[in-house]
N, C-alpha and C positions, 0 to 999 in steps of 0.2 A: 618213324622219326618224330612224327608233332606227338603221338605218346609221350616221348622221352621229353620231349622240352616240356611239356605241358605237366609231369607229374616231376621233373626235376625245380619247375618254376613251385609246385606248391609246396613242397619239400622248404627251397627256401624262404617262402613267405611264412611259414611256421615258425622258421625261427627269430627272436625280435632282434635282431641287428640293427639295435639304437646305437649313436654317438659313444653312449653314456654307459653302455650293457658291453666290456670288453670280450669276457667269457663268450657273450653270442656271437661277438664279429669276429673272433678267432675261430668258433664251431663252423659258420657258414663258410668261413675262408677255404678252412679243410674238406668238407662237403663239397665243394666247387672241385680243389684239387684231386678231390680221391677218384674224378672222373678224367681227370688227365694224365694218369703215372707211368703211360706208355711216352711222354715226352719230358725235354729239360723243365726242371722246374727250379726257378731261382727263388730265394726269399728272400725278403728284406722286411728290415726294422727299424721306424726310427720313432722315438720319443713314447714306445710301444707300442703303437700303429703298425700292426704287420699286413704284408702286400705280394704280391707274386708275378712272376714275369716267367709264361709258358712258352717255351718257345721248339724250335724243328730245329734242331743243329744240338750238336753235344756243346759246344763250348756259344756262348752269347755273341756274336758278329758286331763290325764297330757301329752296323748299322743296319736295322730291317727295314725292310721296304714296304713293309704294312704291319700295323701296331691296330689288334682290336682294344678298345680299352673297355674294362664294365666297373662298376660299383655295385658292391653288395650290401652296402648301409643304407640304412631308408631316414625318412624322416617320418618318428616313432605318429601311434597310434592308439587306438584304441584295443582293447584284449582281444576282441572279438573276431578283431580283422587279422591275426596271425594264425585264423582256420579257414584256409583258402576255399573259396563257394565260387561255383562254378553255374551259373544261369547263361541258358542259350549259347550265346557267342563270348559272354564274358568272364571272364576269370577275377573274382573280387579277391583284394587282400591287401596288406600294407606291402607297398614296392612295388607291387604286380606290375605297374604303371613304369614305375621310375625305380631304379631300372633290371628285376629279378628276372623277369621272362628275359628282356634284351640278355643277360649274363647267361642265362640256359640257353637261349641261342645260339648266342658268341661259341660257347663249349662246343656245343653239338657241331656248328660248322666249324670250327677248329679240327676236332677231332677227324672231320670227315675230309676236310683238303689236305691238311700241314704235309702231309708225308705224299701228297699229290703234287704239289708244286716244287718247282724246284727254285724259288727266292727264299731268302727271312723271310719267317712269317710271326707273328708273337700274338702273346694273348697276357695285357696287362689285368688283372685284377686286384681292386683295391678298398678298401675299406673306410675311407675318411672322404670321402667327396661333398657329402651332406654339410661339413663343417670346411670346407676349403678345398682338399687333395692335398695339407702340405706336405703331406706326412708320411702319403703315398705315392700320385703320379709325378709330385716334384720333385720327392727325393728319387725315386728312379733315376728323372732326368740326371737332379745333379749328381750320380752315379754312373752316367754313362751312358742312358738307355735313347736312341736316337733312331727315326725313320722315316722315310720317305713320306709316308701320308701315314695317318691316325683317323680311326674309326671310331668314334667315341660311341656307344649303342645308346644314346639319350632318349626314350622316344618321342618321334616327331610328325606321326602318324604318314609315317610313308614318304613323306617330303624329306628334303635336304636342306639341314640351316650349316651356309657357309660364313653366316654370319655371327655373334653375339655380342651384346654388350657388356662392355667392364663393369668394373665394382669401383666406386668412390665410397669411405668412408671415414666421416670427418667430424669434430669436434670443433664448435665456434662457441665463444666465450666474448663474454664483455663484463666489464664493471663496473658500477654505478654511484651514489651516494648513499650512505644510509641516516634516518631517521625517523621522528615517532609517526606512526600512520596520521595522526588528525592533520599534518604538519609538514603532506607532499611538497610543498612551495620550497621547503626546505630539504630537502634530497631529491638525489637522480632518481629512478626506479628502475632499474638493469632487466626486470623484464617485460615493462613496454617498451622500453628500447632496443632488446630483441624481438618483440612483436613487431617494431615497424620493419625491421631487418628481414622479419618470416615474411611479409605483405611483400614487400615487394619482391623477395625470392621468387615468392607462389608469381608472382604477375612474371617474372622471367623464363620460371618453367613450371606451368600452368600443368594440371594433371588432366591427364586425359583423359573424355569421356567413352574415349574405345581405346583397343590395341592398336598402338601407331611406335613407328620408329623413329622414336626423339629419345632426348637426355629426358630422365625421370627423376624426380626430388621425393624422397619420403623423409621424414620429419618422423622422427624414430621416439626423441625423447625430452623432456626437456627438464630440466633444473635446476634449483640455489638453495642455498645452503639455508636461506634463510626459513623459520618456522614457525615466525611471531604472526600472527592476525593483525597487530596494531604498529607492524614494523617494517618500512620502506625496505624492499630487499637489496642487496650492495651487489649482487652479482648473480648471473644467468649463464647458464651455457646448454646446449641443444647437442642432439646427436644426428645428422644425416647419412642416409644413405642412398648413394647417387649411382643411378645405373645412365652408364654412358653408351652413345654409338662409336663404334669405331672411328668416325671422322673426326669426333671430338678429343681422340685419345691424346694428344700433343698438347690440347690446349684447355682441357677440361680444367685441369687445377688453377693456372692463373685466370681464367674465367669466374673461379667461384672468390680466388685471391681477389682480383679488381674489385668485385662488386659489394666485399666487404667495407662497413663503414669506418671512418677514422674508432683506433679503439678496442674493435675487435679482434680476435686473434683466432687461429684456425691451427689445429692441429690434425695430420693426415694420420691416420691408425691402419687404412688399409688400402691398397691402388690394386687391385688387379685388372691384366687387359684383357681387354674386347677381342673378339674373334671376327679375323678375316680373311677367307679363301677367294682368291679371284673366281670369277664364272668360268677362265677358259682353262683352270688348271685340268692337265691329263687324266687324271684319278676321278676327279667328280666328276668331269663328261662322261669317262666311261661309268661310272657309276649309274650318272643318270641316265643315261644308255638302256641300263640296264632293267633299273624300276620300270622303266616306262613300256620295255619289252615284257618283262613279269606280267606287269598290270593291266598294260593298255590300256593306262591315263596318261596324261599332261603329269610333269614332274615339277614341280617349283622350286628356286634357293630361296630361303628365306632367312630372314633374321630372327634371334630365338631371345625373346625379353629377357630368359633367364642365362646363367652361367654355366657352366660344367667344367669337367676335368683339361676337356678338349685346349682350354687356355693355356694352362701349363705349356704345352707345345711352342706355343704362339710367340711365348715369350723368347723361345732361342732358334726362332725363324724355322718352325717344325708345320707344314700343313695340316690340320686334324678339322674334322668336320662332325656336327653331330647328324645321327641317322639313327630309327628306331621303327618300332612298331606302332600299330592304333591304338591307342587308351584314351582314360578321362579320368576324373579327380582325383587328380593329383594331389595326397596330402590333404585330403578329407577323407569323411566317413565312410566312403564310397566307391575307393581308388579300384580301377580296371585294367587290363587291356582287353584286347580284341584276340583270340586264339585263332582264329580264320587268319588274321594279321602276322602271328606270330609265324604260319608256318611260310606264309608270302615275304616278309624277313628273311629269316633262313635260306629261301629259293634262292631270293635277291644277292644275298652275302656267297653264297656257294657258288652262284655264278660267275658273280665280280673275281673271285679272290681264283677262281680257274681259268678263268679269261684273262689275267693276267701272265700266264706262262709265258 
């Protein structure tokens, strides 16, 4: 079986399934499906993002009781890295990490339980995660597609993040006075008066000099229209990008609202939420259950800096958790997983998903 996942994982790391490369995320889509045509397979399409939902029943049920989800899009690379090289224990290539072996996984235990258990079982895969999932795992949802607990395969090197933070993403503006540079006294200057605005942002939420679970501020862009060298600028506006904790999800926007100065104005362009699985839900004890019998380690939840598809869920009170294999660089030159990991994966998901009968 780690054959099969291990030369299905380089299979798709060959092909470049960028954002921006339709042709390759429709190839790798069907690649995926040609290994599941013993079961339903649904398609969808929206805004030309196609997606697919595999499932054990002939007709789609109003509800499965376990949803694996994978992404087959990466976040593109270099030429070099879509000829998967395989050193020791790791398997190099764009995705390998995030998340192509997880999706050759996902397959291989699909294939090997669906028609074992006797619940729903599904198998989402989608092709837009890298740029949101709006267009795959949301339209699903708002299609219909509904279940008990979600498996996102993100990998997390063996741990379980029940947690993640949202996405804030926001536009602040101000406007100033304008006149001749020699001649400050006589106009406002709209971006030091965004600069005082950035100073004390940063002293509000200070960057961090390790991984910690706080609200995060990145300062993505900043701008005015103005081009003159000898001309007071009349207006400024910045782009942030705010990754929030779930605690903060209620109150994260009128937080960044109050602390705006008289003047300023704030425009939201994007809110997605944070992910939150209680510790005692049934699904991830047994889960964790599980790893920790595979392994014979300590299992951790943790909270995952980054976002995934898993959110979509979250949003219409769906439990989804991410869970994956061992890797590292993520989205460098470099990107791995662990194949020892991959097959310890697989054990883990084949066990959980037949211990549930």
């Amino acid at each position: 079986m780690l054959n099969k996942i291990v030369n299905l994982t380089k299979e798709f790391v060959s092909v470049k399934s960028n954002s921006d490369n339709p042709a390759e995320l429709d190839k790798i889509l069907e690649i995926a499906l040609s290994n599941l045509k013993e079961f339903t397979i649904e398609r969808f399409t929206n805004k030309g993002v196609k997606s697919a939902l595999v499932y054990n029943s002939k007709k789609r049920p109003s509800k499965f009781r376990i949803i694996l989800n994978g992404h087959l899009d990466v976040i593109p690379g270099k030429d070099y890295q879509y000829s998967p090289k395989i050193k020791n224990d790791k398997l190099y290539g764009v995705g390998s990490m995030d998340m192509k072996a997880s999706v050759a996984c996902l397959i291989m235990v699909f294939k090997e339980v669906a028609e074992k258990v006797d619940y729903h079982l599904a198998l989402q895969l989608v092709t837009d995660e890298e740029i949101g999932g709006f267009n795959g795992t949301k339209f699903q949802i708002e299609k219909g597609v509904k279940a008990d607990f979600v498996i996102a395969g993100e990998s997390t090197g063996l741990q379980i993040a029940n947690r993640a933070k949202g996405i804030l993403q926001v536009k602040i503006s101000t406007k100033g006075k304008t006149a001749h540079g020699a001649y400050p006294w006589k106009g406002k200057n709209a971006i030091w008066k965004m600069n005082q605005f950035l100073n004390s942002l940063l002293k509000k939420y200070p960057i961090p000099s390790r991984q910690e679970w706080v609200t995060t501020v990145n300062l993505s862009r900043i701008k005015t229209t103005n081009t003159s060298l000898n001309k007071i600028p009349d207006d400024c506006e910045i782009l942030l990008d705010i990754r929030y904790v779930p605690e903060e999800a209620d109150t994260i926007v009128n937080d960044i609202k109050e602390f705006l100065p008289k003047g300023f104005k704030m425009d939201i362009f994007e809110k997605e939420p944070s992910l939150f699985v209680d510790d005692k839900n049934q699904y991830l004890k047994m889960l964790q259950s599980v790893v920790k019998q595979t392994t014979k380690k300590k299992v951790r939840f943790y909270g995952a800096q980054g976002s995934s598809d898993a959110r979509h869920f979250t949003r219409v009170c769906i439990d989804g958790i991410e869970f994956g294999p061992i890797g590292g660089g993520i989205g460098t030159d470099n990107e791995w997983v662990s194949i020892e990991s991959i097959k310890t994966y697989y054990d883990i998901l084949k066990t959980f998903l037949l211990k549930l009968k």
